[in-house]
N, CA, C and O atoms as a GROMACS GRO file, in nm:
protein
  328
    1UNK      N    1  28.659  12.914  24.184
    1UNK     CA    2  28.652  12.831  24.302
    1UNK      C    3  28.735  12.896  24.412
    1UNK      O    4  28.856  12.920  24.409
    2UNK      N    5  28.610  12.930  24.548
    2UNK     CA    6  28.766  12.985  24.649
    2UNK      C    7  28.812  12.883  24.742
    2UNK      O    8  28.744  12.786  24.774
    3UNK      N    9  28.888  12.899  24.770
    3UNK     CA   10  29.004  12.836  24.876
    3UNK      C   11  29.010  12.854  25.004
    3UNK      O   12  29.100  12.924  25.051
    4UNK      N   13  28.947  12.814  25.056
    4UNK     CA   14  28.924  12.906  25.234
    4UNK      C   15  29.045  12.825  25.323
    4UNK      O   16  29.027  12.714  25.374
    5UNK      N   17  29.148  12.887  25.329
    5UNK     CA   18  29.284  12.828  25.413
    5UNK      C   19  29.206  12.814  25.588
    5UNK      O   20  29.266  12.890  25.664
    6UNK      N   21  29.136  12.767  25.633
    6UNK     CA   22  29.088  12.767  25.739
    6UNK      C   23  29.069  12.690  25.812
    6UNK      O   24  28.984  12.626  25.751
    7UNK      N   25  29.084  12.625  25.931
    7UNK     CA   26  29.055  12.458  26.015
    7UNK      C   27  28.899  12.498  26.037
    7UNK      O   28  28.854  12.596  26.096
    8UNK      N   29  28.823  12.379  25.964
    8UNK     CA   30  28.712  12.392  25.966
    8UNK      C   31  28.648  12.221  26.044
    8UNK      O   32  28.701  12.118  26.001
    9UNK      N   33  28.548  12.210  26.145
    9UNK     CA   34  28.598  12.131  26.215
    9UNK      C   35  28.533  11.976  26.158
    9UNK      O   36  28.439  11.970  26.080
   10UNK      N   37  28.597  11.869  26.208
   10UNK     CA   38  28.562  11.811  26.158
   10UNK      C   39  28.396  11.716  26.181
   10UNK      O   40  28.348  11.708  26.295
   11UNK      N   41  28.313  11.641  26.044
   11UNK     CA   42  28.207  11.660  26.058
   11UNK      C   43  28.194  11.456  26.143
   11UNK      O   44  28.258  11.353  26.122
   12UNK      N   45  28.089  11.488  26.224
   12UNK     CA   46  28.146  11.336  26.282
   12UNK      C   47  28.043  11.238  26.205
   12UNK      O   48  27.947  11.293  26.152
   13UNK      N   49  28.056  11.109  26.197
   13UNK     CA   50  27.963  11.024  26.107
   13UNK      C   51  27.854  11.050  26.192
   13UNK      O   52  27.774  11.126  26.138
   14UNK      N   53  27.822  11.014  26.304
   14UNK     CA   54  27.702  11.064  26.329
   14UNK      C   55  27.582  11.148  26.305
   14UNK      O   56  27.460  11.133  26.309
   15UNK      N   57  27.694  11.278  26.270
   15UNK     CA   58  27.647  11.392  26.254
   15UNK      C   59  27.590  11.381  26.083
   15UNK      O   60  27.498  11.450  26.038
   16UNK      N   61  27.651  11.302  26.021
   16UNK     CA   62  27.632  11.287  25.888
   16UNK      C   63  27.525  11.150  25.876
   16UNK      O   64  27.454  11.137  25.776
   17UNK      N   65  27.523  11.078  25.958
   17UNK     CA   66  27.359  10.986  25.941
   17UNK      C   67  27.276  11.081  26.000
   17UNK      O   68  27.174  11.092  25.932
   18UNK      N   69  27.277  11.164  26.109
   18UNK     CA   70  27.176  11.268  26.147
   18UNK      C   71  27.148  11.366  25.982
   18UNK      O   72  27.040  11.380  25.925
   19UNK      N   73  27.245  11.407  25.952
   19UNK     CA   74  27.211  11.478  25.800
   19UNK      C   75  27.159  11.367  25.656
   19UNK      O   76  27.076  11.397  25.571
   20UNK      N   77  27.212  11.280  25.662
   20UNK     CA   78  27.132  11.224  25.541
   20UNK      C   79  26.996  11.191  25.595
   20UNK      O   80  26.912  11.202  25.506
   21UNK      N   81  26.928  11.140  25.751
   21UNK     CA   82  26.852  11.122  25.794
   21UNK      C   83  26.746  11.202  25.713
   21UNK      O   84  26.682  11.164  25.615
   22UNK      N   85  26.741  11.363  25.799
   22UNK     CA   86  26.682  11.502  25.748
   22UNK      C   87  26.695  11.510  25.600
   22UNK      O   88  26.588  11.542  25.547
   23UNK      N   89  26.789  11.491  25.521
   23UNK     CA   90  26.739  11.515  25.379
   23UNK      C   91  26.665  11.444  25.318
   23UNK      O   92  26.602  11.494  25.225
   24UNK      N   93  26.646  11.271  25.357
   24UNK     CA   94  26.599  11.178  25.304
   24UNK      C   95  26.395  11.191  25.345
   24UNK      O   96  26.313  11.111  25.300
   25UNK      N   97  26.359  11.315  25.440
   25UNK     CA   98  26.233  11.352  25.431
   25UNK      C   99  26.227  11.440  25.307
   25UNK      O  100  26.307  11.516  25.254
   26UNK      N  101  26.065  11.389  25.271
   26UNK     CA  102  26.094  11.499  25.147
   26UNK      C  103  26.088  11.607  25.100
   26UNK      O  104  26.133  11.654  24.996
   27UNK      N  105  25.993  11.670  25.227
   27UNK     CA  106  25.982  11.818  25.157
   27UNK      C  107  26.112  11.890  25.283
   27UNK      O  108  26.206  11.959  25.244
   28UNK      N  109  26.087  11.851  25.442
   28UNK     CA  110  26.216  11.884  25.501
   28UNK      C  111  26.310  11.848  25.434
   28UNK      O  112  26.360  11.953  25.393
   29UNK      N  113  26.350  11.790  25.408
   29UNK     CA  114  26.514  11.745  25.340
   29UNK      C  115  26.550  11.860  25.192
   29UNK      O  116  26.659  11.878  25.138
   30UNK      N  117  26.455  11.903  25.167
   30UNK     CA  118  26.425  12.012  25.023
   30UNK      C  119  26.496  12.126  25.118
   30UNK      O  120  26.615  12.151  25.104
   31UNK      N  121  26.412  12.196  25.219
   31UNK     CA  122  26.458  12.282  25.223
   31UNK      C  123  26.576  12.278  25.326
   31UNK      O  124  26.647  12.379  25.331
   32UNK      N  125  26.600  12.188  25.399
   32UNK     CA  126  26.700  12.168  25.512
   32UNK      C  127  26.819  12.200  25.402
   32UNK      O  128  26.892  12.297  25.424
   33UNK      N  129  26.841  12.114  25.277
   33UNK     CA  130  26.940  12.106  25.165
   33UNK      C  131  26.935  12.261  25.164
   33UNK      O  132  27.049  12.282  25.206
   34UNK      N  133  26.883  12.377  25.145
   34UNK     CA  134  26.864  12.490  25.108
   34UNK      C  135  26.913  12.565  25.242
   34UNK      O  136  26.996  12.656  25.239
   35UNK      N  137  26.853  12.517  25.360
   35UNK     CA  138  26.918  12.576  25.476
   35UNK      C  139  27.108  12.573  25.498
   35UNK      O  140  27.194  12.642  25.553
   36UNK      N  141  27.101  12.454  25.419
   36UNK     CA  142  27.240  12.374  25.472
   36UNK      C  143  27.325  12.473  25.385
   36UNK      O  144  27.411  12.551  25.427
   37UNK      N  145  27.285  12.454  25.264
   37UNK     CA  146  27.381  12.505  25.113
   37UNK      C  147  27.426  12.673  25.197
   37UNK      O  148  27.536  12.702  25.245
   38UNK      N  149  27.321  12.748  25.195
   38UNK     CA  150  27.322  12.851  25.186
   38UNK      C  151  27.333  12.970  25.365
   38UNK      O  152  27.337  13.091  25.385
   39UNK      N  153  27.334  12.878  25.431
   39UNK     CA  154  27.326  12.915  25.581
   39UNK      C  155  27.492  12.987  25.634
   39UNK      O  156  27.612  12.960  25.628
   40UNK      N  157  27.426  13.062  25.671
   40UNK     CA  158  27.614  13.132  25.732
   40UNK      C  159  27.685  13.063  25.870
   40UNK      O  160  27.806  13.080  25.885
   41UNK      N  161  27.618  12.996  25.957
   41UNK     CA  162  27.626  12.896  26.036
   41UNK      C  163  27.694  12.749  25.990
   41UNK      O  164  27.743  12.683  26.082
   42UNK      N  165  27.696  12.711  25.896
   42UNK     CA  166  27.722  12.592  25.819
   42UNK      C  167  27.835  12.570  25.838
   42UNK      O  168  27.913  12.664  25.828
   43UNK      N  169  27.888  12.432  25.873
   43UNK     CA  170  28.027  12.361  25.809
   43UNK      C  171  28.047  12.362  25.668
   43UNK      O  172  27.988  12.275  25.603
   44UNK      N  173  28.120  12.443  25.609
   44UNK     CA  174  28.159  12.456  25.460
   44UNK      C  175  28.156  12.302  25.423
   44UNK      O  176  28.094  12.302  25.316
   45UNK      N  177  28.184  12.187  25.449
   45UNK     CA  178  28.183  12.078  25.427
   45UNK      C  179  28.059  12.043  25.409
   45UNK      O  180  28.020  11.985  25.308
   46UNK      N  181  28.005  12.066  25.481
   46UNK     CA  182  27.834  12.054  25.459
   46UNK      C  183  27.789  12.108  25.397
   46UNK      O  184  27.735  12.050  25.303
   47UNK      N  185  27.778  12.262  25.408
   47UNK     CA  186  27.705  12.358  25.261
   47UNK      C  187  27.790  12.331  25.130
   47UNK      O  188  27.765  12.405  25.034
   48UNK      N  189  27.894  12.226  25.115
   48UNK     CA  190  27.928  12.199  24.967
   48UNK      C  191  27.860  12.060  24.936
   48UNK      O  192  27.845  12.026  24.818
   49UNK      N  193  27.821  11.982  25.036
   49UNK     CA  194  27.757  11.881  25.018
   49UNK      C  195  27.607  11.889  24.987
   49UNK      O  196  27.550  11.802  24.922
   50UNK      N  197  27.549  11.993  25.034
   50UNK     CA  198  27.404  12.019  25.059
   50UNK      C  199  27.408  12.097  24.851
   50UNK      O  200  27.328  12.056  24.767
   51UNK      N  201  27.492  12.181  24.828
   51UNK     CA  202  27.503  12.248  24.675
   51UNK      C  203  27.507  12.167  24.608
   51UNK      O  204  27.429  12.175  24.513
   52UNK      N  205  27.589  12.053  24.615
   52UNK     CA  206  27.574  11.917  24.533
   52UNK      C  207  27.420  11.856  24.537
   52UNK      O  208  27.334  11.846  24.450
   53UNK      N  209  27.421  11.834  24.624
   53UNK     CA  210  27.316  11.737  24.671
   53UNK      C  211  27.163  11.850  24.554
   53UNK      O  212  27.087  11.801  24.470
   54UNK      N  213  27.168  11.960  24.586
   54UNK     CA  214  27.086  12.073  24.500
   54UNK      C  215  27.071  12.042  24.374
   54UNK      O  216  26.963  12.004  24.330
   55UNK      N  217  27.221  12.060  24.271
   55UNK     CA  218  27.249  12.041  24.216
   55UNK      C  219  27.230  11.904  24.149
   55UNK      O  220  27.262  11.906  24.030
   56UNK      N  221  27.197  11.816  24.184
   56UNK     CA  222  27.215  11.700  24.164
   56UNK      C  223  27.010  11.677  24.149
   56UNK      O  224  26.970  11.596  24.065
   57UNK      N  225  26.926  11.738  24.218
   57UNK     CA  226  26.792  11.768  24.294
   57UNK      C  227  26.721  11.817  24.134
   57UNK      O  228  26.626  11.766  24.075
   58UNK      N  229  26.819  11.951  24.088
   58UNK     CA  230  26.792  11.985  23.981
   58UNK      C  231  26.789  11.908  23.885
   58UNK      O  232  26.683  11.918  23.824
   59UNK      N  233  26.858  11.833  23.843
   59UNK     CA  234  26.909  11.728  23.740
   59UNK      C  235  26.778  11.682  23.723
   59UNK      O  236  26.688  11.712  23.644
   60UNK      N  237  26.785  11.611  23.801
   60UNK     CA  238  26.671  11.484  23.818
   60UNK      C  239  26.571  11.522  23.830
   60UNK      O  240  26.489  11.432  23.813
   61UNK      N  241  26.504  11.661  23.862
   61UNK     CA  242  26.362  11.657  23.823
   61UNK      C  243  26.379  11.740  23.737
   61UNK      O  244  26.286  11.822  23.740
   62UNK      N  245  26.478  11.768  23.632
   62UNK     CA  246  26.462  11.837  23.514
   62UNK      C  247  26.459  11.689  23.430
   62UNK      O  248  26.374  11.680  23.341
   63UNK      N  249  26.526  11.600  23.448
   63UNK     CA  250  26.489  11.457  23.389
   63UNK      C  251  26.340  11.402  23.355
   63UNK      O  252  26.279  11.357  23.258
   64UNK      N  253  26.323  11.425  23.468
   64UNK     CA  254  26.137  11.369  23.520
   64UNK      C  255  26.066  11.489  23.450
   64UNK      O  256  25.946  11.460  23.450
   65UNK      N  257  26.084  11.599  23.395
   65UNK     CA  258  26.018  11.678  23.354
   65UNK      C  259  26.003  11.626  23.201
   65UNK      O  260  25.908  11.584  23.135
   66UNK      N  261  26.133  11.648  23.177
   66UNK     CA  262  26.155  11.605  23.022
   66UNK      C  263  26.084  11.466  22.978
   66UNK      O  264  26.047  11.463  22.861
   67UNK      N  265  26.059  11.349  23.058
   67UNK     CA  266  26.036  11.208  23.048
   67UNK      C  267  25.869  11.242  23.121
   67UNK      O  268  25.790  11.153  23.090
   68UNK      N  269  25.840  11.294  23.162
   68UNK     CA  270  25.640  11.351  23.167
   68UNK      C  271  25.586  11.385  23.050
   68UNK      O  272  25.498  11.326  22.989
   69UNK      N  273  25.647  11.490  23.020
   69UNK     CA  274  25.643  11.564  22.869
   69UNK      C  275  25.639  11.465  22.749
   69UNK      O  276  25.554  11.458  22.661
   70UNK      N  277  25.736  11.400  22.764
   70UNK     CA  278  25.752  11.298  22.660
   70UNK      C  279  25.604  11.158  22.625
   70UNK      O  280  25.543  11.116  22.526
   71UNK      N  281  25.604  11.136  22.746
   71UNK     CA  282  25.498  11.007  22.823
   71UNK      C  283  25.368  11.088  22.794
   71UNK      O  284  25.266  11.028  22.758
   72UNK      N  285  25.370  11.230  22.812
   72UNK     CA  286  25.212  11.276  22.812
   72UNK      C  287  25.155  11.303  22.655
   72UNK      O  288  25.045  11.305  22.601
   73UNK      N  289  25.290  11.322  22.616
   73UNK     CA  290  25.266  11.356  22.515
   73UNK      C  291  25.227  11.220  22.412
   73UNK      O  292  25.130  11.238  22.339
   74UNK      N  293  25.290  11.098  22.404
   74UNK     CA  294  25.251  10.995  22.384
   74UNK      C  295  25.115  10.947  22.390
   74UNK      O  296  25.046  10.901  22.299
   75UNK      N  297  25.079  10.970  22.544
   75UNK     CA  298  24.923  10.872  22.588
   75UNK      C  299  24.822  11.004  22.518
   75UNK      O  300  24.700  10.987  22.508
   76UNK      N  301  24.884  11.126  22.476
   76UNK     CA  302  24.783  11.245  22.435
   76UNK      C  303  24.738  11.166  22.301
   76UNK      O  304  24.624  11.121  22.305
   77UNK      N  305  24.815  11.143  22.177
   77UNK     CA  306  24.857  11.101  22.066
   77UNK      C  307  24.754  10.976  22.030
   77UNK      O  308  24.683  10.954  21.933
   78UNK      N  309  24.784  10.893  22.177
   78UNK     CA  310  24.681  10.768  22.143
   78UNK      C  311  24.582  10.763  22.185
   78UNK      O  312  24.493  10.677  22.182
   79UNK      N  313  24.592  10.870  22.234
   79UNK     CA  314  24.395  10.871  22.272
   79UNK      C  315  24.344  10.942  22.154
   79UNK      O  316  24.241  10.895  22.106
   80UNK      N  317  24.396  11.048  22.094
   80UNK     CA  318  24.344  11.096  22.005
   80UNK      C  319  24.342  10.977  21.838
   80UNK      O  320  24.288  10.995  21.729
   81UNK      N  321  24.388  10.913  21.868
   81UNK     CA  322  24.335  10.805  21.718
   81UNK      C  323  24.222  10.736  21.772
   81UNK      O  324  24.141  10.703  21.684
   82UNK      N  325  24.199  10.713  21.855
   82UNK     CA  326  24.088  10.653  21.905
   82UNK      C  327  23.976  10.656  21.804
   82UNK      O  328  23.867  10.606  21.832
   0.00000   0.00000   0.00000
């Protein structure tokens, strides 16, 4: 983990309902999160929020993957006794 000793400025609430705004579209908010995380322009405060927010992106449709799989595999099962 690094430590950036630096005044980094601060982010205003506004600026942060303007950002959850943009992520809460869904395919903009995908990659805006990707712009945000990874952008050299960024408030470090923000590109650690946007890595979470990724991070968190991953989770959950590795969830929904696992629980499709599961469900498809089920309705496969009962159609086949039919």
């Amino acid at each position: 983990m690094e430590i950036e000793n630096e005044n980094v400025p601060v982010i205003s609430t506004g600026e942060w309902v303007l950002t959850y705004l943009i992520a809460a579209i869904p395919v903009v908010g995908l990659v805006m999160l990707f712009v945000w995380a990874f952008g050299s322009d960024t408030n470090p405060n923000k590109a650690n929020w946007a890595k979470a927010g990724l991070i968190w992106a991953a989770i959950v449709i590795g969830i929904y993957i696992v629980f499709a799989m599961a469900f498809g595999a089920a309705i496969i099962a009962a159609l086949g006794h039919r």
